[in-house]
C-alpha positions as CSV (number, residue, x, y, z in Angstrom):
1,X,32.3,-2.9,26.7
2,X,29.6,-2.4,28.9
3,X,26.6,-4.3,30.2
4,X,24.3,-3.3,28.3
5,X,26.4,-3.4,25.1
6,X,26.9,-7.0,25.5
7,X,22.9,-7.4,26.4
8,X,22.2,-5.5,22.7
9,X,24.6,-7.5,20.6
10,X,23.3,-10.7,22.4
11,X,19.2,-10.0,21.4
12,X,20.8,-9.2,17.8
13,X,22.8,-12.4,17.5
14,X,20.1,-13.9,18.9
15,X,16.9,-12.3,16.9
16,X,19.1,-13.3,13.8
17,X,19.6,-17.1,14.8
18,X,15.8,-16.9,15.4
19,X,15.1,-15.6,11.6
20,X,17.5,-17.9,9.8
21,X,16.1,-20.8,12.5
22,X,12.7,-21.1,12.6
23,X,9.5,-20.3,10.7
24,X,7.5,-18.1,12.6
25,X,4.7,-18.2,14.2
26,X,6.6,-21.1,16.1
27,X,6.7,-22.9,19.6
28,X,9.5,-21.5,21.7
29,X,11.3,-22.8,25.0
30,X,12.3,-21.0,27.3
31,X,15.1,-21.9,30.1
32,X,15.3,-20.2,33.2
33,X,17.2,-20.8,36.5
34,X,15.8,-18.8,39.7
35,X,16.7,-19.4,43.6
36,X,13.9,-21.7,44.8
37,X,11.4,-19.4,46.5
38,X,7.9,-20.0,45.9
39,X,7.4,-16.2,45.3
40,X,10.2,-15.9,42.8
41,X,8.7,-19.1,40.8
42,X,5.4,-17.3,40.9
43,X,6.4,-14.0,40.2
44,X,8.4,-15.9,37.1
45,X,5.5,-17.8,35.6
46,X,2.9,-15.2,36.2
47,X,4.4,-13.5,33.1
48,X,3.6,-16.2,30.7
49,X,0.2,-17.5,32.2
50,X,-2.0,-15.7,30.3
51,X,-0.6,-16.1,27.0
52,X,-1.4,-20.0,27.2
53,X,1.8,-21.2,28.3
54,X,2.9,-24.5,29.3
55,X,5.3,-24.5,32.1
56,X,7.4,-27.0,33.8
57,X,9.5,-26.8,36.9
58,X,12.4,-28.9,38.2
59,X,14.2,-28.5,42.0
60,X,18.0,-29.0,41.8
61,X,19.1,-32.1,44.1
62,X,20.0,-30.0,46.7
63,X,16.7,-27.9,46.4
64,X,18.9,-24.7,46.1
65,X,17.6,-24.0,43.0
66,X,14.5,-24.3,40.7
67,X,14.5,-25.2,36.4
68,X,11.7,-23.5,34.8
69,X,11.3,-24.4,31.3
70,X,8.1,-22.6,29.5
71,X,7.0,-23.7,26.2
72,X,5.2,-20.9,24.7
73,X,3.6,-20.0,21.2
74,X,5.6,-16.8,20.0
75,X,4.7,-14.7,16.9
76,X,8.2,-13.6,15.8
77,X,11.9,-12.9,17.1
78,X,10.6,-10.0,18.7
79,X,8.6,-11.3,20.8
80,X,10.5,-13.9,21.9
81,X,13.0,-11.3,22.6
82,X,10.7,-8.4,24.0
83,X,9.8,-11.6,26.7
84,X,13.4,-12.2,27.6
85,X,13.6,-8.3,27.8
86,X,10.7,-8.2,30.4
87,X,12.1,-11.1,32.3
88,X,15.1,-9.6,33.2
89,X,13.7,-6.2,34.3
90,X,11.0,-7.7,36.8
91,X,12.8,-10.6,38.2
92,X,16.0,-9.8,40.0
93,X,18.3,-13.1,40.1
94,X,16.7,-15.3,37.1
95,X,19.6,-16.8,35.1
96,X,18.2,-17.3,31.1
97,X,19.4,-20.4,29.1
């Protein structure tokens, strides 16, 4: 199975979960590992800053790596997924939780 296969029946499993989950509008988190480069971080939260997010950020104890976590108001699974979506095709080497 390819790539992208996996990638589709993941946002399906996952935009179901959501559905059965959660009443919607709703607060979501998001979890998100990136190498820690101030221009990485940036580019990261500057995807969610104008849609009133709250965002937190964590160094690992070696200060390889950098937690964001971004608490966001989402209207439905769609969106939470269409963010994910837009995530992964403009940062290179972000690892989702």
């Amino acid at each position: 199975m390819s790539d992208n296969s996996n990638t589709e029946e993941f946002y399906k499993k996952l935009k179901l979960q959501l559905e059965e989950s959660t009443t919607w509008p709703s607060e979501y988190l998001y979890k998100f590992i990136v190498k820690t480069d101030a221009n990485n971080i940036e580019k990261l939260e500057s995807l969610f800053n104008d849609a009133g997010a709250v965002i937190h950020t964590t160094k690992s104890k070696n200060g390889k790596y950098t937690s964001v976590s971004i608490n966001l108001i989402m209207k439905d699974p769609d969106a939470v997924i269409a963010k994910y979506i837009e995530v992964s095709n403009t940062n290179e080497g972000v690892l989702s939780l």
